[in-house]
C-alpha positions as CSV (number, residue, x, y, z in Angstrom):
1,X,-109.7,-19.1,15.7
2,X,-112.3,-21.2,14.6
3,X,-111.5,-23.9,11.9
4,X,-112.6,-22.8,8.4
5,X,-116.4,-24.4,7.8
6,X,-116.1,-26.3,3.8
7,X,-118.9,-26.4,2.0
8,X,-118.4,-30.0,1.0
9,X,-120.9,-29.8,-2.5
10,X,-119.5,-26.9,-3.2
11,X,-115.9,-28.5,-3.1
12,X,-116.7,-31.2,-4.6
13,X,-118.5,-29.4,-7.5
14,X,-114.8,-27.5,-8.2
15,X,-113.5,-30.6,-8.3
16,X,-115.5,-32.4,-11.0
17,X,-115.2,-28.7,-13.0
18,X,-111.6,-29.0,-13.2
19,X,-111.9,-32.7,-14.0
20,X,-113.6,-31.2,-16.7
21,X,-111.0,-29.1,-17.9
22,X,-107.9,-31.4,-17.7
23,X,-109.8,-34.7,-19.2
24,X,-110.4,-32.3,-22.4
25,X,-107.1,-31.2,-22.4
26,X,-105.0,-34.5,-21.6
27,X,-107.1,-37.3,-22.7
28,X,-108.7,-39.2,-20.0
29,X,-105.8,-41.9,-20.3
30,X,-103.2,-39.8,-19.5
31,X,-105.1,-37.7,-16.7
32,X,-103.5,-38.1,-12.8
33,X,-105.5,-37.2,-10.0
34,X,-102.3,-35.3,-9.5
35,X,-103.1,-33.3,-12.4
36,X,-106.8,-32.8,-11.1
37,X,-105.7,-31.3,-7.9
38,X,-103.7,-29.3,-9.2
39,X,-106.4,-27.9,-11.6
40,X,-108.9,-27.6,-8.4
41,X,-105.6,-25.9,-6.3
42,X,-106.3,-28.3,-3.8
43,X,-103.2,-31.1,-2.6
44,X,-103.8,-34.8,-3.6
45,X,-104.6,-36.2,-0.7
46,X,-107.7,-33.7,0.1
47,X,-108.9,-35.0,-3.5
48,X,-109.3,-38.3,-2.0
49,X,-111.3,-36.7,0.0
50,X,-114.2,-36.9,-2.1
51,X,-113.1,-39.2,-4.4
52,X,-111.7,-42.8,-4.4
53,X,-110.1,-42.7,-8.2
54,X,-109.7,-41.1,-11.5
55,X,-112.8,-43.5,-12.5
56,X,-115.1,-42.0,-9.8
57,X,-114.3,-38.4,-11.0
58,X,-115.2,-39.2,-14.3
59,X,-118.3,-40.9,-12.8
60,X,-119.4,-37.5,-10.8
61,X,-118.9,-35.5,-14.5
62,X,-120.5,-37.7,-16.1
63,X,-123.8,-37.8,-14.1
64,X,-123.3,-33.9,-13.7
65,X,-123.3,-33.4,-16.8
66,X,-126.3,-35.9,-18.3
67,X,-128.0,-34.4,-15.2
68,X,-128.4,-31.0,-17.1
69,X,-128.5,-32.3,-20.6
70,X,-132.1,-34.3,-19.2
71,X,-133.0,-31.0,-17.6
72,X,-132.2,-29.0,-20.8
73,X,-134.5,-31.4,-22.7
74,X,-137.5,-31.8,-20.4
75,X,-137.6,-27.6,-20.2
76,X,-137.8,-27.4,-24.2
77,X,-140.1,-30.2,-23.8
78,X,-142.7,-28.9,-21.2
79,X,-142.2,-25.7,-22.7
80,X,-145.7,-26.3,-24.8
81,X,-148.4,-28.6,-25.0
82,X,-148.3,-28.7,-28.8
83,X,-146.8,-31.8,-30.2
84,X,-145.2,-30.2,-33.1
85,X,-143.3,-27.6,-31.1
86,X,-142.2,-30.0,-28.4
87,X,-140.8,-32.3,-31.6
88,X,-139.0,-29.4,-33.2
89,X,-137.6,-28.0,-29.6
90,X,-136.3,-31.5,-28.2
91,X,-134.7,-31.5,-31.9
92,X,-132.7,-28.0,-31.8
93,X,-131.8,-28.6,-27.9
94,X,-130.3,-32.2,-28.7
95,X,-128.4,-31.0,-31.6
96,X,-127.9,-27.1,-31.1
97,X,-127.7,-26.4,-27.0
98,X,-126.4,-29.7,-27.0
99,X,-123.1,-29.2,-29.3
100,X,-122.8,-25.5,-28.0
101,X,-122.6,-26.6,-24.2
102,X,-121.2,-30.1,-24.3
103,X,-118.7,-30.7,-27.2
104,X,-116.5,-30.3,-24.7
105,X,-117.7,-33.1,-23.1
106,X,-118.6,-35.4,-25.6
107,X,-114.8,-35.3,-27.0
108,X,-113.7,-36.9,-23.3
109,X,-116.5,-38.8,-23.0
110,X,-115.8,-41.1,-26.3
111,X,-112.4,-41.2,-24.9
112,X,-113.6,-42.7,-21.8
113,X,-115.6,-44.8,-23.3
114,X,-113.2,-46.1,-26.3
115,X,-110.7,-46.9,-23.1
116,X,-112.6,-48.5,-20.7
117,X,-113.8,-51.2,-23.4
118,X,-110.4,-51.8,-24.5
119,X,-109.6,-52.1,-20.9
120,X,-112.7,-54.3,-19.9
121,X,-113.6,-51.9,-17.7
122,X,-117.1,-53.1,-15.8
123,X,-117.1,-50.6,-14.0
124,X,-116.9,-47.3,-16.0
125,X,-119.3,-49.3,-18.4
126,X,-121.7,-49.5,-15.7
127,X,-121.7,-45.6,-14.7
128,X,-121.6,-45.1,-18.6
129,X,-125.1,-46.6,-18.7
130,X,-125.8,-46.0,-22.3
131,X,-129.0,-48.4,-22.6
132,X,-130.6,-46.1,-19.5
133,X,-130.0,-43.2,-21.1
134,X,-131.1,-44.5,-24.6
135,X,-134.4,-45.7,-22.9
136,X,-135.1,-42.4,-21.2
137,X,-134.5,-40.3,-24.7
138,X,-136.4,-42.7,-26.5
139,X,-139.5,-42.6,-24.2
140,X,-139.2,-39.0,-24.5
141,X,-139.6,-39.0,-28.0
142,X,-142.5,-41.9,-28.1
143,X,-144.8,-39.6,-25.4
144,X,-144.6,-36.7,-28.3
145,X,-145.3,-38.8,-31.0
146,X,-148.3,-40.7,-29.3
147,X,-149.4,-37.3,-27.7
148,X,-150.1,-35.9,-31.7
149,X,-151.1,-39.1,-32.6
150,X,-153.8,-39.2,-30.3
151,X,-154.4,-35.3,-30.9
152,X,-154.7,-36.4,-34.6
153,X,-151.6,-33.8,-35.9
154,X,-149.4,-36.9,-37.0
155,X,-150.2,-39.7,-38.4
156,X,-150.6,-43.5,-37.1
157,X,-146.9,-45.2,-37.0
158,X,-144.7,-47.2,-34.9
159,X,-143.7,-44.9,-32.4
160,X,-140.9,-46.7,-31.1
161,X,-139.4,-47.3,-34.6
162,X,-139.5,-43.6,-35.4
163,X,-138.2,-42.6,-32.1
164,X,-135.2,-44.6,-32.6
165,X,-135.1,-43.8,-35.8
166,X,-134.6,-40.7,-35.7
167,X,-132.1,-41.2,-31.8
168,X,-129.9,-42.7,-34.6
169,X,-130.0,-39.7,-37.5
170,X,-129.2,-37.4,-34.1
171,X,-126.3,-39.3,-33.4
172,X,-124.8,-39.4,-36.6
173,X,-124.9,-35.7,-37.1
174,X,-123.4,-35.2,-33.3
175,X,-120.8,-37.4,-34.6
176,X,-119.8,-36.0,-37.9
177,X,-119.1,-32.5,-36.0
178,X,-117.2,-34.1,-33.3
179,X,-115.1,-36.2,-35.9
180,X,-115.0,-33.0,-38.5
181,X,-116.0,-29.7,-36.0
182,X,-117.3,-27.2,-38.8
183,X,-118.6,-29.7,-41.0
184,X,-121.7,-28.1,-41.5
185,X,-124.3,-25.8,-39.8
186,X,-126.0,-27.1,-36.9
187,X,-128.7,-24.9,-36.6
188,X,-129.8,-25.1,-40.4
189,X,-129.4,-29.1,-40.2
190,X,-131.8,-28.7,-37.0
191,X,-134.0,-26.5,-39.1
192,X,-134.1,-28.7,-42.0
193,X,-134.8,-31.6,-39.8
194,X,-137.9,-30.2,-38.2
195,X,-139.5,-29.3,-41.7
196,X,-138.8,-33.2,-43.1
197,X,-138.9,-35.7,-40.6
198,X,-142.2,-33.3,-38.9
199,X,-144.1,-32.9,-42.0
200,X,-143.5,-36.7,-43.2
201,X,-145.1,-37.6,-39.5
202,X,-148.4,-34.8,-40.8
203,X,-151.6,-36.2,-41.4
């Protein structure tokens, strides 16, 4: 009989989903790449396989994940020419889409990140490239703004300013419904959004 062909990306892909599931339910800290096989039904060693540590598992989720989140934003995005729609889109998919699909994910990933700078970690703060990601929203933002600027829908302002501007007033709402799930409505904070910071950037 022939040996059994493994589709490798496939595997691995298993693997990173059931990393998934056990950092949300253990805490990163007290995850084992036991406990990762296990979830994947798969033996230790074959884990090792495809991975050299907990830290490069979380390292494959996290890129998997900010993969789709960047694909999720440039389709709302590229969805329209208009300016004003492609503000108000990339607004509701970064606070809506983004809290329905990965809250999961966001809970492990500010545990990751909370223990690898009290370890010193250099490496996990190196996957965890927050300034690259940061960048890449932000330059998102600034081609919008810059587009209706030069359309003559918003006014003249400092693009980069009210990009991270309003990066910041995104984060802080993520964060109060991570630290206080429920708090409010996401969708009608989206919606309120769009009408004030939009209309304040209106001619």
């Amino acid at each position: 009989m022939a040996p059994k062909t493994v589709n490798r990306d496939a595997k691995k892909m298993e693997i990173l989903q059931a990393a998934i599931r056990v950092f949300s339910e253990k805490g990163v800290a007290k995850t084992k790449m036991i406990d990762i096989a296990s979830a994947a039904k798969i033996g230790k060693g074959t884990i090792y396989e495809y991975f050299r540590s907990k830290e490069e598992v979380f390292a494959g989720t996290f890129s998997l994940f900010f993969q789709g989140m960047e694909e999720m934003l440039n389709e709302a995005v590229q969805s329209t020419n208009d300016p004003e729609k492609q503000l108000k889109n990339m607004i509701t998919a970064s606070l809506v889409d983004f809290m329905e699909h990965g809250g999961e994910f966001i809970d492990i990933m500010m545990d990751f990140w909370a223990e690898s700078v009290r370890n010193k970690d250099e490496d996990i703060l190196v996957v965890m490239n927050f300034n690259q990601l940061y960048n890449e929203y932000r330059g998102m933002i600034i081609s919008i703004l810059e587009s209706g600027i030069a359309q003559g829908i918003f006014r003249p302002i400092d693009s980069h300013a009210m990009a991270s501007f309003l990066i910041g007033a995104l984060d802080g709402l993520m964060l109060q419904q991570i630290m206080e799930p429920g708090i409010f409505d996401m969708q009608k904070v989206a919606d309120v959004i769009c009408d004030g910071f939009i209309n304040g950037l209106k001619k």
